[in-house]
N, C-alpha and C positions, 0 to 999 in steps of 0.2 A: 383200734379204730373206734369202737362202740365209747370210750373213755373219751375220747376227743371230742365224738358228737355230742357228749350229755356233756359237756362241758361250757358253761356259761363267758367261759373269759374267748373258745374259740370263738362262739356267735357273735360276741360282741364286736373284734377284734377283723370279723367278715363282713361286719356292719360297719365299722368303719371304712373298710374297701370300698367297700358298695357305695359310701357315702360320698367317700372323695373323688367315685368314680361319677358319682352321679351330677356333682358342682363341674366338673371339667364338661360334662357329657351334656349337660343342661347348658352352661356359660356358650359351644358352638351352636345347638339346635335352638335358642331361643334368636339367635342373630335374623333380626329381621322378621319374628314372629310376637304377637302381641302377648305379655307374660300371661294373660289368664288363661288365652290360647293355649298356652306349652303346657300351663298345667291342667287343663282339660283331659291332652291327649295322654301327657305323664299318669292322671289318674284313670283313663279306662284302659291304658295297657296294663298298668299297677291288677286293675278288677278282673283284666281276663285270665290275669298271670296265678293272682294266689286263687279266682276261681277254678283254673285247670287243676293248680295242686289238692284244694280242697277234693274236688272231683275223681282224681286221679288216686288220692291216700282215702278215700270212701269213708269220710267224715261228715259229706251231704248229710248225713242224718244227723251230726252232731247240733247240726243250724236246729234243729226242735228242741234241744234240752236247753237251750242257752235262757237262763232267770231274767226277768224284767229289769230286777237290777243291774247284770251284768249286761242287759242291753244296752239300756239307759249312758250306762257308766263310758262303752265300748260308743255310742252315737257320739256323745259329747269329745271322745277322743276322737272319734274323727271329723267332728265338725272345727277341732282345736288342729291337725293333721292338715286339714284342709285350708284352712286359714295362715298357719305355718310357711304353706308350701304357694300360696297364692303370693305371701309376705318376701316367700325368698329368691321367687321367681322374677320377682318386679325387683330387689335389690339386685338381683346378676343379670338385671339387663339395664341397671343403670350402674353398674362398679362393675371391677374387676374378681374375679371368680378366687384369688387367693387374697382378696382381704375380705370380701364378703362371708363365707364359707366359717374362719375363723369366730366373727362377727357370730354368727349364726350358734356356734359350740358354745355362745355362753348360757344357750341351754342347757349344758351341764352344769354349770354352777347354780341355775334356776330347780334343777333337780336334785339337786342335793341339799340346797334349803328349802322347797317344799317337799324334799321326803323330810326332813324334820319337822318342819312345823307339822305337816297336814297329815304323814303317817307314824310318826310317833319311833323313826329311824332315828339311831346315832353313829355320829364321826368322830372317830378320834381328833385328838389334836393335829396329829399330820395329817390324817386327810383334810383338816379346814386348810393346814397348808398348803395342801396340794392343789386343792379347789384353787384358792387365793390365787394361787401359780396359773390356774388355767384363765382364769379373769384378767389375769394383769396382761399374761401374753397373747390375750385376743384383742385386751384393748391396744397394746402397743403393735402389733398387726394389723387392726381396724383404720388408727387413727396416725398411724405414722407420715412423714411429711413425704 
């Protein structure tokens, strides 16, 4: 079990759960609610939730060693987080939740050329084709008739 939890492809792979759970779960509770509304409440239940865990696994104290940098770094991510989710909140309340959603995933292709440009990551040749594969099939998702 401990092998599982240190394992970066299960978090990811619960992240996606979460994800898709979150487009369904957001597409009914924003129905007749204004988007920046949903995401208001989306993000203080988000603060009471990891602030319980924070609380709970008694990392409180972690909040004092965090570097200027790493704050700095962590604000702009969620000022970028924020912006995201205000963006995709307004698109699943004017589209539908499974071509929007898709739409949204080409954040994966935007993080896999700026982990290369900006962090100095490399991809093989199949994964650009993989990427390539996840571009083409959001856009033909997106934009289908």
């Amino acid at each position: 079990m401990s092998d599982l939890l240190s394992s970066w492809r299960f978090w990811a792979v619960l992240s996606a759960g979460f994800a898709a759970a979150t487009a369904i779960l957001a597409k009914v509770g924003i129905d007749g609610v204004a988007p920046d509304v949903a995401t208001f409440i989306r993000t203080v239940v988000i603060l009471m939730l990891t602030g319980a865990i924070v609380a709970v696994a008694g990392q409180m104290p972690d909040l004092t060693r965090v570097s200027t940098r790493n704050l700095v770094f962590l604000i702009l991510s969620g000022l970028a987080t924020g912006a995201s989710w205000l963006c995709y909140f307004r698109a699943l309340a004017l589209g539908d939740a499974g071509r929007v959603a898709p739409l949204d995933k080409l954040s994966v292709v935007l993080v896999a050329l700026f982990g290369v440009l900006f962090l100095g990551e490399r991809l093989a040749p199949h994964h650009w084709a993989d990427v390539g594969l996840i571009a083409a099939g959001a856009g033909l998702l997106a934009w289908r008739a």
